[in-house]
Biopython code that builds the backbone (N, CA, C, O; Angstrom):
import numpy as np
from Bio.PDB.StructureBuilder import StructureBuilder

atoms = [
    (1, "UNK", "N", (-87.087, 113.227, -116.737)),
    (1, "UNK", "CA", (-87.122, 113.775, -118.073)),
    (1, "UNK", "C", (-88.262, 113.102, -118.829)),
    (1, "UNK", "O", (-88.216, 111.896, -119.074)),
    (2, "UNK", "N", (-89.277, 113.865, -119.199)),
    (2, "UNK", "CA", (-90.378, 113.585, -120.417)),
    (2, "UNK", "C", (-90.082, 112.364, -121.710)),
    (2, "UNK", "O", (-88.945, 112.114, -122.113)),
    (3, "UNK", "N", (-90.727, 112.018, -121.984)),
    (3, "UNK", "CA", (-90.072, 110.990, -123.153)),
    (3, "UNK", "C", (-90.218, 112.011, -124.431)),
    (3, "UNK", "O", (-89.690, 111.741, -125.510)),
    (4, "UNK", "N", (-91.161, 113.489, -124.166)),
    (4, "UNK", "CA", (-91.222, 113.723, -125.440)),
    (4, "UNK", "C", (-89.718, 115.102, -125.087)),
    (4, "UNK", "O", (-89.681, 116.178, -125.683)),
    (5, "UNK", "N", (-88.974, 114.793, -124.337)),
    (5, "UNK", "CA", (-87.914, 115.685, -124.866)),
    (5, "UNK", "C", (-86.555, 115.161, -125.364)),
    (5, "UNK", "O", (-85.547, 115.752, -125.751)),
    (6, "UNK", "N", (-86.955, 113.446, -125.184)),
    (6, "UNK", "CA", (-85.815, 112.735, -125.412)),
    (6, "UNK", "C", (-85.923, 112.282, -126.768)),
    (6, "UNK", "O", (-85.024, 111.823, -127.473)),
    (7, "UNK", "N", (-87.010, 112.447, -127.019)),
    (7, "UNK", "CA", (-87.200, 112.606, -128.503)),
    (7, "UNK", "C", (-86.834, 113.486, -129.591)),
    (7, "UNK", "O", (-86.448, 113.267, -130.740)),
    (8, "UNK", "N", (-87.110, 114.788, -128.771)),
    (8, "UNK", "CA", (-86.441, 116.077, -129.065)),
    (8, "UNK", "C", (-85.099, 115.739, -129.172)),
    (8, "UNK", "O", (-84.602, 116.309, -130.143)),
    (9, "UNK", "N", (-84.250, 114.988, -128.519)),
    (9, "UNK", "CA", (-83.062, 115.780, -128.082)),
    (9, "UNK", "C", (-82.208, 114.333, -129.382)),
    (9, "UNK", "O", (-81.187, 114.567, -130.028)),
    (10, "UNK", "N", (-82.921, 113.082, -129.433)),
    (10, "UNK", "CA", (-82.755, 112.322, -130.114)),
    (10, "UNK", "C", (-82.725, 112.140, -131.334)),
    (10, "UNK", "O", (-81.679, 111.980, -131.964)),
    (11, "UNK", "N", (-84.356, 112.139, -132.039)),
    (11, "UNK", "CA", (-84.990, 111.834, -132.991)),
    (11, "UNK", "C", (-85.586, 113.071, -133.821)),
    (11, "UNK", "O", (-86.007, 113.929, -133.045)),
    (12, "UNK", "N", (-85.777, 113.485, -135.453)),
    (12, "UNK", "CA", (-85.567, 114.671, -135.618)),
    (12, "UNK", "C", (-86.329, 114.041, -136.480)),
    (12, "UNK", "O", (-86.380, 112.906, -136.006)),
    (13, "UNK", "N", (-87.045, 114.048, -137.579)),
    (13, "UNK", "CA", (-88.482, 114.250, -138.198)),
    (13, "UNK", "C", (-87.629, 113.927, -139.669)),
    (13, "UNK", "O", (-88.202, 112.972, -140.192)),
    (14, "UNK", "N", (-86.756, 114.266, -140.310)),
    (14, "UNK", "CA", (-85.970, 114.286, -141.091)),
    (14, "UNK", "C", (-85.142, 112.531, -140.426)),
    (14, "UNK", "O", (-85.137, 111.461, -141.035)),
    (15, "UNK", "N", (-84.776, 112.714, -139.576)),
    (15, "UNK", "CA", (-84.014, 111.080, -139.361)),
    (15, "UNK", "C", (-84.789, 110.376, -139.032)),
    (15, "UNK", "O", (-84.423, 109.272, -139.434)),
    (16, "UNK", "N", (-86.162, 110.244, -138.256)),
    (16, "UNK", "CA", (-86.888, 109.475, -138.533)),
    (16, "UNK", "C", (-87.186, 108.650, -139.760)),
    (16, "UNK", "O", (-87.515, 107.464, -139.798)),
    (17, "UNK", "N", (-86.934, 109.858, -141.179)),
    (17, "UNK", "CA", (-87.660, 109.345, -142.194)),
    (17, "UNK", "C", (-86.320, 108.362, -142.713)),
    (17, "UNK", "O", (-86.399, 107.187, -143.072)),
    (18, "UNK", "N", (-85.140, 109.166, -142.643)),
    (18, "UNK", "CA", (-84.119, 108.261, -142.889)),
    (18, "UNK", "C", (-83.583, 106.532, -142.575)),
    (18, "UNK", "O", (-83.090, 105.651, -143.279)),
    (19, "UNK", "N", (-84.127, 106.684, -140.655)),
    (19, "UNK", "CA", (-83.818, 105.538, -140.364)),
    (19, "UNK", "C", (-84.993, 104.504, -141.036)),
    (19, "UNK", "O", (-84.506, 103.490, -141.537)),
    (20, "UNK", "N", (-86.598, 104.633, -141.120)),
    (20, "UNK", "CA", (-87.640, 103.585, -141.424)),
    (20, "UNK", "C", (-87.071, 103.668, -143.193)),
    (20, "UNK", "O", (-87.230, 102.543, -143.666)),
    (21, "UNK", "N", (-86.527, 104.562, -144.172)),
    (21, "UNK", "CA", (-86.109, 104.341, -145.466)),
    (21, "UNK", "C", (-85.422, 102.813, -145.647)),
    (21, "UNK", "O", (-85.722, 101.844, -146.345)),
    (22, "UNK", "N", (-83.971, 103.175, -144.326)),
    (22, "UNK", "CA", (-83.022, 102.568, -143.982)),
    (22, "UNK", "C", (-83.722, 101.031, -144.114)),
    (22, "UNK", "O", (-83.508, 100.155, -144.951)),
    (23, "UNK", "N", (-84.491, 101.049, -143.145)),
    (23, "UNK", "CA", (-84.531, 99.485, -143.112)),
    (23, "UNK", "C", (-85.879, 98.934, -143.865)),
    (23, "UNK", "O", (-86.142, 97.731, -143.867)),
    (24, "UNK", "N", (-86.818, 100.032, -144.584)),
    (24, "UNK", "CA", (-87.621, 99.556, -145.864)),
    (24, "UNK", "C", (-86.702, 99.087, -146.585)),
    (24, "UNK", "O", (-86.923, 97.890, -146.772)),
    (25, "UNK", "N", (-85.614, 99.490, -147.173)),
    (25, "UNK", "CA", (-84.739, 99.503, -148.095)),
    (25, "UNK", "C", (-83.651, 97.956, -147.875)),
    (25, "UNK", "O", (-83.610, 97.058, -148.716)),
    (26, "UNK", "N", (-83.009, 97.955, -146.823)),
    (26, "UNK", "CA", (-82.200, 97.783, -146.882)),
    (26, "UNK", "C", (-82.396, 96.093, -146.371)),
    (26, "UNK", "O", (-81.731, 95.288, -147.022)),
    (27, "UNK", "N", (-83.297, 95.518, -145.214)),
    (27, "UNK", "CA", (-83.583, 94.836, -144.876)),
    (27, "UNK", "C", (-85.118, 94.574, -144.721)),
    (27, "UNK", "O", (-85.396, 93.941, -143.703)),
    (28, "UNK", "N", (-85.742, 94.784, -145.193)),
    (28, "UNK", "CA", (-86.932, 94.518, -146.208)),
    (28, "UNK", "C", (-88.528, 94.786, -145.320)),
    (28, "UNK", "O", (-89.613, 94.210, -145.389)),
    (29, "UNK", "N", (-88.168, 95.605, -144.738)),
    (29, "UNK", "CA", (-89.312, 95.753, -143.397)),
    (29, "UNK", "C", (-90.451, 96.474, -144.251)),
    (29, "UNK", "O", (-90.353, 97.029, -145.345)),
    (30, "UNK", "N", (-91.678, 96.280, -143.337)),
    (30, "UNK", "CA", (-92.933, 96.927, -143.812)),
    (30, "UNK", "C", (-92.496, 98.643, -143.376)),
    (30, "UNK", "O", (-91.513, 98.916, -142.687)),
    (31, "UNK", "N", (-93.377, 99.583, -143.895)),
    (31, "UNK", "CA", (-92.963, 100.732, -142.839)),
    (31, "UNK", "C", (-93.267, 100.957, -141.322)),
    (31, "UNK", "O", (-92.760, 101.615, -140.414)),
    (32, "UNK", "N", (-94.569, 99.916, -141.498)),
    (32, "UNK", "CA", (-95.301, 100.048, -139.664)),
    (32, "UNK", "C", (-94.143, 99.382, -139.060)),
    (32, "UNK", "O", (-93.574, 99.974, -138.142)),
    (33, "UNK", "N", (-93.565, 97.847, -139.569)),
    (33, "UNK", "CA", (-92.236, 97.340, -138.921)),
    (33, "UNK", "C", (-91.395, 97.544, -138.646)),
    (33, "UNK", "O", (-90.850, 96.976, -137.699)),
    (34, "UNK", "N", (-90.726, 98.702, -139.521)),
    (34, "UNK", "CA", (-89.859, 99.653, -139.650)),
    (34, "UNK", "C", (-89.907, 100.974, -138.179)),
    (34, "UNK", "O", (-88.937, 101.326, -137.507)),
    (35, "UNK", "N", (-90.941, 101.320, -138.083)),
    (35, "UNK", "CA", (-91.529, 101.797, -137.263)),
    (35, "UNK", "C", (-91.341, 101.638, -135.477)),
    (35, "UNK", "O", (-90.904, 102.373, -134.590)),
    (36, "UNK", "N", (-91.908, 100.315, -135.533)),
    (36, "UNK", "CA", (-91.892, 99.769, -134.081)),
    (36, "UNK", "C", (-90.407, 98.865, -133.765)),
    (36, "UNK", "O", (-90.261, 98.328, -132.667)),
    (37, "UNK", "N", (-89.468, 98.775, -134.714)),
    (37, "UNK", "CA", (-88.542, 98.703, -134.829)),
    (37, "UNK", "C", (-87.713, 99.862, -133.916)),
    (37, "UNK", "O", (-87.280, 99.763, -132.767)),
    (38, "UNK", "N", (-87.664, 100.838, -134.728)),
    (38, "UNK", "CA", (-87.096, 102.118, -134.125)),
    (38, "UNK", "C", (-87.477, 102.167, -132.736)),
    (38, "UNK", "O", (-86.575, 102.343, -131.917)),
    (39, "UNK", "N", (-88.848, 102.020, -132.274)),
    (39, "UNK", "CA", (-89.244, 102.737, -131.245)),
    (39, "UNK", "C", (-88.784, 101.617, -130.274)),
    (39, "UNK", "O", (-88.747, 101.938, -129.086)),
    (40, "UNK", "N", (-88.304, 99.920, -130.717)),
    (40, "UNK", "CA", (-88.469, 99.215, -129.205)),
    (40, "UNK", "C", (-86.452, 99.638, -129.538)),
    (40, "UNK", "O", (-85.851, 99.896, -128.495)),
    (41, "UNK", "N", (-85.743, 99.677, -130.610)),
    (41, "UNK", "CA", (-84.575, 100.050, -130.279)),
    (41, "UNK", "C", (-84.164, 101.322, -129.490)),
    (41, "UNK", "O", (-83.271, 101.323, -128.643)),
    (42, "UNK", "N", (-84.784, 102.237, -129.791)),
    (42, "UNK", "CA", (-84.689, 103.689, -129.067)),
    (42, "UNK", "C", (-85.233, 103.731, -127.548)),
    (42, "UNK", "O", (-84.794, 104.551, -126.742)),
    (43, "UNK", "N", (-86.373, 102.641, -127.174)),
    (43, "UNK", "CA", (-86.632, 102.399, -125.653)),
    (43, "UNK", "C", (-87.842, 103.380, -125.933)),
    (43, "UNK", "O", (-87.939, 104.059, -124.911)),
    (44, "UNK", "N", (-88.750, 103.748, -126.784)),
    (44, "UNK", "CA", (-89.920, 104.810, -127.050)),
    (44, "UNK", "C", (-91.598, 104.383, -126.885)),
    (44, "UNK", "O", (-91.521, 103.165, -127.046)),
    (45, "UNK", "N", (-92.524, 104.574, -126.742)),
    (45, "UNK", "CA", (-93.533, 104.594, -126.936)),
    (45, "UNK", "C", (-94.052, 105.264, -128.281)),
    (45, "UNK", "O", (-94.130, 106.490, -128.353)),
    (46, "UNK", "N", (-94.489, 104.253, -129.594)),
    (46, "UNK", "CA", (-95.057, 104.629, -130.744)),
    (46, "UNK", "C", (-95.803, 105.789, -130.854)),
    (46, "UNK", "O", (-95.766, 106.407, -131.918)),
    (47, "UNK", "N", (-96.664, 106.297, -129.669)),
    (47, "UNK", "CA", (-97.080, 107.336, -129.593)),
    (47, "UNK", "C", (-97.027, 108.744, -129.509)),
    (47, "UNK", "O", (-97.849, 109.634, -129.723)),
    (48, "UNK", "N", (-95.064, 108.700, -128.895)),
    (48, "UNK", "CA", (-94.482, 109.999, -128.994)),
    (48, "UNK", "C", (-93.522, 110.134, -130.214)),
    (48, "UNK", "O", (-92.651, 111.002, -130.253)),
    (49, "UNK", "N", (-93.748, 109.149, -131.297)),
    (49, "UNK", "CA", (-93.165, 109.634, -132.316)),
    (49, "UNK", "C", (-94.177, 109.739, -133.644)),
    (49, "UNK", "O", (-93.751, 109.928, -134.783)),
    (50, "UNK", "N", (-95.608, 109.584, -133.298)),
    (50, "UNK", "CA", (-96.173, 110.251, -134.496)),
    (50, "UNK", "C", (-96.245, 111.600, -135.000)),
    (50, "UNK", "O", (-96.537, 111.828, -136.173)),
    (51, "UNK", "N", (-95.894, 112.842, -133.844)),
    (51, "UNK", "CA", (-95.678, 114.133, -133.907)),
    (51, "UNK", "C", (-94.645, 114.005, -135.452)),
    (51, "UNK", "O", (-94.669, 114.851, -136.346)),
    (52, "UNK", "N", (-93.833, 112.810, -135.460)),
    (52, "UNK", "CA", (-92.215, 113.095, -136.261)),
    (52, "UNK", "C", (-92.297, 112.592, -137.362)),
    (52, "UNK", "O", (-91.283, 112.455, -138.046)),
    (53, "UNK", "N", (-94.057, 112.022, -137.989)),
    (53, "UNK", "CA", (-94.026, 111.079, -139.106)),
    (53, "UNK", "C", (-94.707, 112.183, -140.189)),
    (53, "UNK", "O", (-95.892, 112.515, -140.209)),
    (54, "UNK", "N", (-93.709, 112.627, -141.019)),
    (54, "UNK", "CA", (-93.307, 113.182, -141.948)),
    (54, "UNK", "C", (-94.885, 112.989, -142.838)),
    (54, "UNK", "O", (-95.440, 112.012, -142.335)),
    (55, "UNK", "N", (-95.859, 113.650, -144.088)),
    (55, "UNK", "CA", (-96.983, 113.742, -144.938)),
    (55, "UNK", "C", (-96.556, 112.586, -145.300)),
    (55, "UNK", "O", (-97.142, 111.589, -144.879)),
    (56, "UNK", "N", (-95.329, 112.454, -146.245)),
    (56, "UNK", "CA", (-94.731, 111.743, -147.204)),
    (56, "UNK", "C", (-94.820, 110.328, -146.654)),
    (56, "UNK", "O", (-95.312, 109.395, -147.288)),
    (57, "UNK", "N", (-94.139, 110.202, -145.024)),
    (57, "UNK", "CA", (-94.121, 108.818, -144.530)),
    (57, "UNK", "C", (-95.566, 108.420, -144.085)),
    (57, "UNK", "O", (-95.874, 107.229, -144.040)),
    (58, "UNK", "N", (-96.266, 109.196, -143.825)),
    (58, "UNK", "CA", (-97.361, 108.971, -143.629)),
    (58, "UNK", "C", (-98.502, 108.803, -144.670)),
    (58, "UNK", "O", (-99.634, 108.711, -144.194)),
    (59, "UNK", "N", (-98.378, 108.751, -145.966)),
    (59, "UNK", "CA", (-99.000, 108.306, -147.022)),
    (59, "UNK", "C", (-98.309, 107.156, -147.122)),
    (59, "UNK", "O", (-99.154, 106.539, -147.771)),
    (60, "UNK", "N", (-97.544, 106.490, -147.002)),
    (60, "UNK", "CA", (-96.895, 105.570, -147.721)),
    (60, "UNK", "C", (-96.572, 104.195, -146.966)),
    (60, "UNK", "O", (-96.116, 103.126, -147.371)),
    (61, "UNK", "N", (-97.126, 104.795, -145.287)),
    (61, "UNK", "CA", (-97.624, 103.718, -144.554)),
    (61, "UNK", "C", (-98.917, 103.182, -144.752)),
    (61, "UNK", "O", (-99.158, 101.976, -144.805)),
    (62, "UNK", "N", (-100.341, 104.746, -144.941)),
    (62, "UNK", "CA", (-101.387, 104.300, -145.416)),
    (62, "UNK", "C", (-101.594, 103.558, -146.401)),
    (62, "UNK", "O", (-102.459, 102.683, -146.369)),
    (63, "UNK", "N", (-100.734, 103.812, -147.582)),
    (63, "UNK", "CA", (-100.532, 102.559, -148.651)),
    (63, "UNK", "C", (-100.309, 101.613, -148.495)),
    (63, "UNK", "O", (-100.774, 100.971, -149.437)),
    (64, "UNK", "N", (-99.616, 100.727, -147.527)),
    (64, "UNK", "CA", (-98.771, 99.894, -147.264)),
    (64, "UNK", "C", (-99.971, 98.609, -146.162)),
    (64, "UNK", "O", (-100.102, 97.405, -145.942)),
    (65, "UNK", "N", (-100.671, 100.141, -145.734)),
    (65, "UNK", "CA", (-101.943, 99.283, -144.408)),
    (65, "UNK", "C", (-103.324, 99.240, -145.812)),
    (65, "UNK", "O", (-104.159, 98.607, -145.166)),
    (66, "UNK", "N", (-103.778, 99.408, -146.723)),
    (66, "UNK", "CA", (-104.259, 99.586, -147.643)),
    (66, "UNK", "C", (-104.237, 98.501, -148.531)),
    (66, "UNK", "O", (-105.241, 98.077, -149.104)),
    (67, "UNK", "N", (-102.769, 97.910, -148.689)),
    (67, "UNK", "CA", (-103.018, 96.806, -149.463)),
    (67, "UNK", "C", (-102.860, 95.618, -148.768)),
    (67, "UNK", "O", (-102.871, 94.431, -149.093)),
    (68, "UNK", "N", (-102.748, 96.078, -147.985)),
    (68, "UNK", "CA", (-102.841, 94.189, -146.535)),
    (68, "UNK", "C", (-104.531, 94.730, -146.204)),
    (68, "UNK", "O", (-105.047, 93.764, -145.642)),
    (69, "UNK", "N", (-105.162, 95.409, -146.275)),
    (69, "UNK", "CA", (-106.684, 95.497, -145.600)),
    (69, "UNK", "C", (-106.638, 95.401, -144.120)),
    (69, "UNK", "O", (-107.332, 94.734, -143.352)),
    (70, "UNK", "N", (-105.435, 96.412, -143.849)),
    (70, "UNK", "CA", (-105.387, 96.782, -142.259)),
    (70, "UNK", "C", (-106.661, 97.815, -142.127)),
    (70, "UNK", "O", (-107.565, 97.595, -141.320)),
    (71, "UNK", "N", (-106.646, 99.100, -143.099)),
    (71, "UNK", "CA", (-107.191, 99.875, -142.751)),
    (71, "UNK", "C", (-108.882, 100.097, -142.552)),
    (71, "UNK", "O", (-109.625, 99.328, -143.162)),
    (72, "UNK", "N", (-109.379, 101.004, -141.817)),
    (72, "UNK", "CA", (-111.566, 100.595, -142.380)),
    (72, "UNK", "C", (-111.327, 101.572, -143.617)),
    (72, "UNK", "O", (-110.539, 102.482, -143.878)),
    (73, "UNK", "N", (-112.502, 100.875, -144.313)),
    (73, "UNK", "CA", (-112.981, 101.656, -145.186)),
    (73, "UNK", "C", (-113.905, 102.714, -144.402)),
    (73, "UNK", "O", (-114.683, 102.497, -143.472)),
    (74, "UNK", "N", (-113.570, 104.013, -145.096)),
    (74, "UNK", "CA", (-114.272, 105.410, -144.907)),
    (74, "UNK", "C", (-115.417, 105.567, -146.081)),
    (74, "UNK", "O", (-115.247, 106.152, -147.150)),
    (75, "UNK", "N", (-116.510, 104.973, -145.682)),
    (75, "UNK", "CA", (-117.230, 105.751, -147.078)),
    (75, "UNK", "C", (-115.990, 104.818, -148.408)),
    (75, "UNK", "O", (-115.853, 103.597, -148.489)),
    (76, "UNK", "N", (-115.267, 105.885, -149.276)),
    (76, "UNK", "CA", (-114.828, 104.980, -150.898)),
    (76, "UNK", "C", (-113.494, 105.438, -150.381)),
    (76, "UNK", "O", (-112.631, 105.354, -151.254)),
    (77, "UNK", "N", (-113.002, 105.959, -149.076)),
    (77, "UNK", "CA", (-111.796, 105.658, -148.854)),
    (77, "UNK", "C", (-111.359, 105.786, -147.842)),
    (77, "UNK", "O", (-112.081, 105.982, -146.865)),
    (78, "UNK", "N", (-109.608, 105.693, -147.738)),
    (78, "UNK", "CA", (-109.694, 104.793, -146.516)),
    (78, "UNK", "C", (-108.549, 106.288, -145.416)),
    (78, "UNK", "O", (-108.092, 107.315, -145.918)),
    (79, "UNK", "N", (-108.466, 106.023, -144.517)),
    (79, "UNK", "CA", (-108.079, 107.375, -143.785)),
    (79, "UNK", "C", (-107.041, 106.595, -141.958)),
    (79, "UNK", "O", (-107.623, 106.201, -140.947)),
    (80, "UNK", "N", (-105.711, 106.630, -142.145)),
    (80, "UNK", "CA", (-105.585, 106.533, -141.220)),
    (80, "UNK", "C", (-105.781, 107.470, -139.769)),
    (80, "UNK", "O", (-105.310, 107.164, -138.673)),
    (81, "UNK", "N", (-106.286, 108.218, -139.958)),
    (81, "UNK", "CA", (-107.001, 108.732, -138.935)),
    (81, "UNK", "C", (-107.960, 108.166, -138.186)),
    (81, "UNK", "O", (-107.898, 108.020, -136.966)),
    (82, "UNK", "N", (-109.271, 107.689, -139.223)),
    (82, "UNK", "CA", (-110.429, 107.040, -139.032)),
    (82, "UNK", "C", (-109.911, 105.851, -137.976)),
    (82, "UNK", "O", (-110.501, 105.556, -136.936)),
    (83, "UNK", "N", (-108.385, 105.086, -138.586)),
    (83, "UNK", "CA", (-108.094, 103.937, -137.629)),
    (83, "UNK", "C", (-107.314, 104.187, -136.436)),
    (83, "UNK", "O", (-107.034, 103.388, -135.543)),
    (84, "UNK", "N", (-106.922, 105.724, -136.573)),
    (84, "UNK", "CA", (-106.735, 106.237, -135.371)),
    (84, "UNK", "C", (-107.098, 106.389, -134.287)),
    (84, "UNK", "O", (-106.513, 106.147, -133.232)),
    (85, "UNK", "N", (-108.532, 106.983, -134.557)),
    (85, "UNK", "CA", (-109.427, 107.560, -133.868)),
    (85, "UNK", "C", (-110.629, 106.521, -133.259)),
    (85, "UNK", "O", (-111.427, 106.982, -132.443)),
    (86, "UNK", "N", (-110.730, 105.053, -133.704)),
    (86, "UNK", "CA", (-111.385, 103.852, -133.538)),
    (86, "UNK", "C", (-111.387, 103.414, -132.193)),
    (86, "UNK", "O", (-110.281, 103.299, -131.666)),
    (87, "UNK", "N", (-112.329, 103.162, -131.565)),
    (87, "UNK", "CA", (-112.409, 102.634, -129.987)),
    (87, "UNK", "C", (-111.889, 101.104, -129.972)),
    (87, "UNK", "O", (-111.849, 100.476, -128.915)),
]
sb = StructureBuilder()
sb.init_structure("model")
sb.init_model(0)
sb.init_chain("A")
sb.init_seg("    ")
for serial, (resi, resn, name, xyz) in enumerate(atoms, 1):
    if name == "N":
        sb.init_residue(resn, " ", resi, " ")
    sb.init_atom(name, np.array(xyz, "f"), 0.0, 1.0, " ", f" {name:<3s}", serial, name[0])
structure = sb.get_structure()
């Protein structure tokens, strides 16, 4: 079985956002922490759950990598893509 159907059959784009809320909230995680959290509890590779990271969660991680100066600067701003897409 694929990891991306156990994802499917698991993890839903909507509870994703719930569970990284969960533990922003509740036990004080970054969202990227929050993040790789989920994925080493669920047994996942970070990579088959970016399909499931919501506009909303995904601005608000870029914020989050933005004010630690994770992210490159693009030109006057900053694009997690750009650090996506980085060799």
């Amino acid at each position: 079985m694929s990891s991306a159907l156990n994802i499917a059959t698991v993890l839903t784009k909507q509870s994703l956002v719930e569970k990284v809320e969960f533990l922003v909230s509740k036990d004080k995680m970054r969202y990227s922490e929050a993040l790789v959290y989920i994925c080493t509890e669920m047994v996942l590779d970070p990579e088959d759950i970016v399909k499931l990271i919501t506009p909303a969660l995904r601005s608000k991680i870029e914020i989050e990598a933005r004010a630690r100066n994770i992210l490159p600067r693009t030109g006057n701003t900053f694009s997690l893509d750009a650090f996506a897409n980085a060799d």
